[in-house]
N, C-alpha and C positions, 0 to 999 in steps of 0.2 A: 646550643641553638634550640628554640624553640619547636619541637615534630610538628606543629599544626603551621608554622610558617614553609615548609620546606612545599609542600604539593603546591597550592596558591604560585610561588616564586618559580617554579618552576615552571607550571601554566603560563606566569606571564611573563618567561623568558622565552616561551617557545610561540607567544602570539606577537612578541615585538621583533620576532624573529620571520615570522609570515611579511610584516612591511618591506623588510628585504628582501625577502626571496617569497612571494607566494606561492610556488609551486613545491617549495623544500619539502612539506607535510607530505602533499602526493609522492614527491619521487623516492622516500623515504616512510611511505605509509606503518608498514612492518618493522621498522626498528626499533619503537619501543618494546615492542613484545621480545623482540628478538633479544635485548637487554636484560628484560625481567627473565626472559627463562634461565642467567646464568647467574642474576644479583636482585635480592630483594622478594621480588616477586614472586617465583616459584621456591627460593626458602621460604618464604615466607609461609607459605601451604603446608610446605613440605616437615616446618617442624609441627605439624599433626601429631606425628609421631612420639613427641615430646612429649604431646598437650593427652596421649594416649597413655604410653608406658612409664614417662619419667618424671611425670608431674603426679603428686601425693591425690590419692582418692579419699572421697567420704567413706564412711563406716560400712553406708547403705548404699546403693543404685548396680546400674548393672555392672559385668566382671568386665575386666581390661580384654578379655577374650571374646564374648561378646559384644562389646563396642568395635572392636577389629573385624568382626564378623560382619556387620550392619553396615560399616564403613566399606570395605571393599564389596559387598552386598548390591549398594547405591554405587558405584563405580559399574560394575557391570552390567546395571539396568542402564546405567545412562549409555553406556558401549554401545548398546541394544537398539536405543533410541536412532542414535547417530546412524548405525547401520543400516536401521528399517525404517524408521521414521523421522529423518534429521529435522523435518520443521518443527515437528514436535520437541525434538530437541532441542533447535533453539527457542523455540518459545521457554520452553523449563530454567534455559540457561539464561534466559532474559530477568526470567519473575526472579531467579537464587540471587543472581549477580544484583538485583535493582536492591531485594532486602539486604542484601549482605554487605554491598557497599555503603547501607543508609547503616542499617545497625553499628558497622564495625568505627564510621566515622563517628559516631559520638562518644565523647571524651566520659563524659557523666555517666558510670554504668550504675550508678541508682535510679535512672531516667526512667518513668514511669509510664511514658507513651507508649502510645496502640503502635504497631507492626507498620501501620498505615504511616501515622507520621515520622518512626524512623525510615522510612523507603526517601523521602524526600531526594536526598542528594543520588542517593542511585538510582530514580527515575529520572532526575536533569542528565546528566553522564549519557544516559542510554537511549533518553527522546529529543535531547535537542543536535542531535549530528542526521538525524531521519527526519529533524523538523526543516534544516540549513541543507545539507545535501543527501538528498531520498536516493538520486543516481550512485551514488559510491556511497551508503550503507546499504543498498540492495545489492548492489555487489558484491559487496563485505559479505552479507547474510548467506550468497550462493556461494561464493568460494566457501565458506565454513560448512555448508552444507552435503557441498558434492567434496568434501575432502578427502573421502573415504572412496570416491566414485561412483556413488549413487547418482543414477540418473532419473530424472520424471516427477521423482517424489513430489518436491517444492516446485515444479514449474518455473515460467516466468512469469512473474509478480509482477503487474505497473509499478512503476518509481509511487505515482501516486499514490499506494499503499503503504508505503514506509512512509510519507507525508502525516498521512492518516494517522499512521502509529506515532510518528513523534507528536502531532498536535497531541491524542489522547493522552501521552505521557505526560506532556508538557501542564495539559489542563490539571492532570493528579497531581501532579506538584505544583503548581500556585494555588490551588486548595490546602495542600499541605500546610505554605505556607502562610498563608492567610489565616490560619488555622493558631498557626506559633504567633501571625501577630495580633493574633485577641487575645491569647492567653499571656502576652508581651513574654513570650520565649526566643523571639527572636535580635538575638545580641548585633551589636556592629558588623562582628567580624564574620558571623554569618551570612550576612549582607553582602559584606565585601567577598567573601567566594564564594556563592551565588553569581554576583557580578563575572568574577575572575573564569568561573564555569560556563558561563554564558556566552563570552569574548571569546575564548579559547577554539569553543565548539564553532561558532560562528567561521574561524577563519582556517580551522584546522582540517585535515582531512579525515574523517569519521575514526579509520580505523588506527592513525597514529592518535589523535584523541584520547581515544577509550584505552589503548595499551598506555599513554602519558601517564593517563590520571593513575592509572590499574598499579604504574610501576612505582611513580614519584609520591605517590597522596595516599590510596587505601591499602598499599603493601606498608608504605614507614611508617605511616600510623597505628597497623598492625603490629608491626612489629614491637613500636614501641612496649605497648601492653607485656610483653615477655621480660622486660628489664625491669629490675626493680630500681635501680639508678637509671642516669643519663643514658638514651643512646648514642654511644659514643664509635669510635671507631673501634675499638678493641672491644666491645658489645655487641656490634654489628659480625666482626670476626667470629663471635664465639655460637651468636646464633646459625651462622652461615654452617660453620662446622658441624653444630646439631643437627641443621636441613639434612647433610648428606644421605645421611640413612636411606630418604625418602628422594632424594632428587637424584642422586645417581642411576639406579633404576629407572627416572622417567625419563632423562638425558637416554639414556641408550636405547630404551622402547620407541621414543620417537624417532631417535635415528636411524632405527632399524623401517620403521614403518618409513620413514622418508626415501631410505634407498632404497625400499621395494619400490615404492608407487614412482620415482624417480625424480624427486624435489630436492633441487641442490642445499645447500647450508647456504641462509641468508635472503632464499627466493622466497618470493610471495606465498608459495603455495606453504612452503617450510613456516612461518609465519602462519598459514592457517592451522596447521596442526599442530601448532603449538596453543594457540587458541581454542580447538577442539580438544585438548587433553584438559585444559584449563575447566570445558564446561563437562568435559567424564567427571573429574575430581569434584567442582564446584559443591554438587549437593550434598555428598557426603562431607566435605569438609563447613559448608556452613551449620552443617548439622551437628558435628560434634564443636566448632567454636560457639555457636550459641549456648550447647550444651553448659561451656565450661562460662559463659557469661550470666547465664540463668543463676548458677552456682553463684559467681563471685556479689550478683546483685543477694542471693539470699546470707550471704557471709557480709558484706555490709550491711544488710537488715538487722542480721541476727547482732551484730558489731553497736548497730546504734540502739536497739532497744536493750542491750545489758549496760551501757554506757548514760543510759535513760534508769535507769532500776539503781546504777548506782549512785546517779545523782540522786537520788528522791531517799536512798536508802541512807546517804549521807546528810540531807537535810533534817530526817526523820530524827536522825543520832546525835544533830546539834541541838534539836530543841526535846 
């Protein structure tokens, strides 16, 4: 099966599934997350640790100890944030999550675009559930915030500010793409989920949403890049296995933090700090996958200009 058909098909088994039951999304706002934290999702992060110690390094850049270093570095500032500053944290966890969703969705890692226009699909994801319901992603926004039990920080925020935000989002990304359609970069099927993101967010509840897309669309798409074949079931198996390293440690730290603060397994609030570990992790891990995607665009660079040299060098020797 094709990984770019699975997230789309899945969105819109879960928007034809709102005509039945409208309220399904709300009563079950947390379930996706709750899913991604034991498949997909959080291995998916979690083989970091892969892309750290047991993936081959260049000759030159920094040590596999220093990258480790840097990495839990950016975990613990962002700990910091949450603690003392949660808006601030989630704003940081907003801007990581919008490029990291755009970057990691594109297929084409020769893709030559600004920052700006891979953000595309991870500013629709994140401005249009605060564009459709401002009321439950401001709530969303407090629950993640006070997870920790900070109180005052964020205040109560008008719904009409999450409004605000999702219009602004909404406006960067039809610039985005408006942008792809003069350049005529943008294909059918981009089209089509666009579409499929836009239906979705409209009837869904903000935060089953954003954990839907998180588990079924920008976790398998991720993942895929780590096969070099199909992903298959016995691929998926073998990457889950790699995760452990890194996900049994955060299964237990949240559960530890859960039965202190007193958040049953499967409550709302459990669902939030699963979410808040996602955005401690968030910046350190987009920073070491970009890292290794910087890499693989300059090893296709270097791939097509020897490939270049020996066309010319073979032509040269025929005549």
């Amino acid at each position: 099966m094709c990984v770019r058909i699975i997230g789309p098909a899945v969105l819109i088994a879960a928007t034809l599934g709102s005509f039945a039951d409208p309220d399904y999304s709300w009563n079950w706002a947390g379930l996706p997350f709750l899913i991604s934290w034991f498949v997909i999702g959080l291995p998916h992060g979690a083989l970091d640790f892969r892309l750290t110690f047991l993936n081959s390094q260049p000759a030159t850049g920094p040590d596999r100890k220093i990258i480790a270093i840097i990495y839990v570095a950016g975990m613990l500032l962002s700990l910091i944030l949450l603690l003392v500053v949660p808006i601030l944290f989630v704003s940081v966890f907003f801007a990581v999550t919008a490029i990291h969703f755009g970057e990691r969705d594109r297929e084409r890692v020769k893709s030559s675009h600004s920052l700006f226009d891979d953000s595309a699909i991870g500013l629709l994801v994140l401005s249009l559930p605060a564009f459709f319901h401002a009321a439950e992603y401001g709530e969303a926004v407090r629950g993640l915030s006070f997870t920790t039990g900070s109180d005052g920080l964020l205040g109560p925020i008008p719904d009409g500010t999450w409004l605000g935000v999702g219009t602004i989002g909404l406006a960067a990304a039809a610039i985005v793409l408006f942008r792809a359609m003069l350049r005529r970069d943008l294909r059918i099927f981009d089209i089509i989920e666009v579409g499929v993101v836009l239906t979705a967010a409209a009837v869904l509840h903000p935060l089953f949403f954003i954990g839907l897309f998180f588990l079924s669309w920008h976790s398998v798409r991720h993942l895929s890049h780590f096969c070099s074949g199909p992903l298959n079931s016995s691929a998926m198996m073998r990457l889950h296995a790699d995760a452990l390293v890194l996900a049994v440690p955060s299964w237990i730290a949240v559960c530890l933090v859960a039965g202190i603060a007193g958040y049953p397994f499967g409550s709302v609030g459990y669902c939030y700090l699963i979410v808040a570990f996602y955005g401690i992790v968030s910046p350190s891990h987009h920073v070491l996958v970009a890292r290794n995607l910087i890499r693989a665009r300059k090893t296709q660079r270097v791939a097509r200009i020897d490939e270049r040299d020996d066309r010319v060098a073979s032509s040269h020797a025929l005549t």
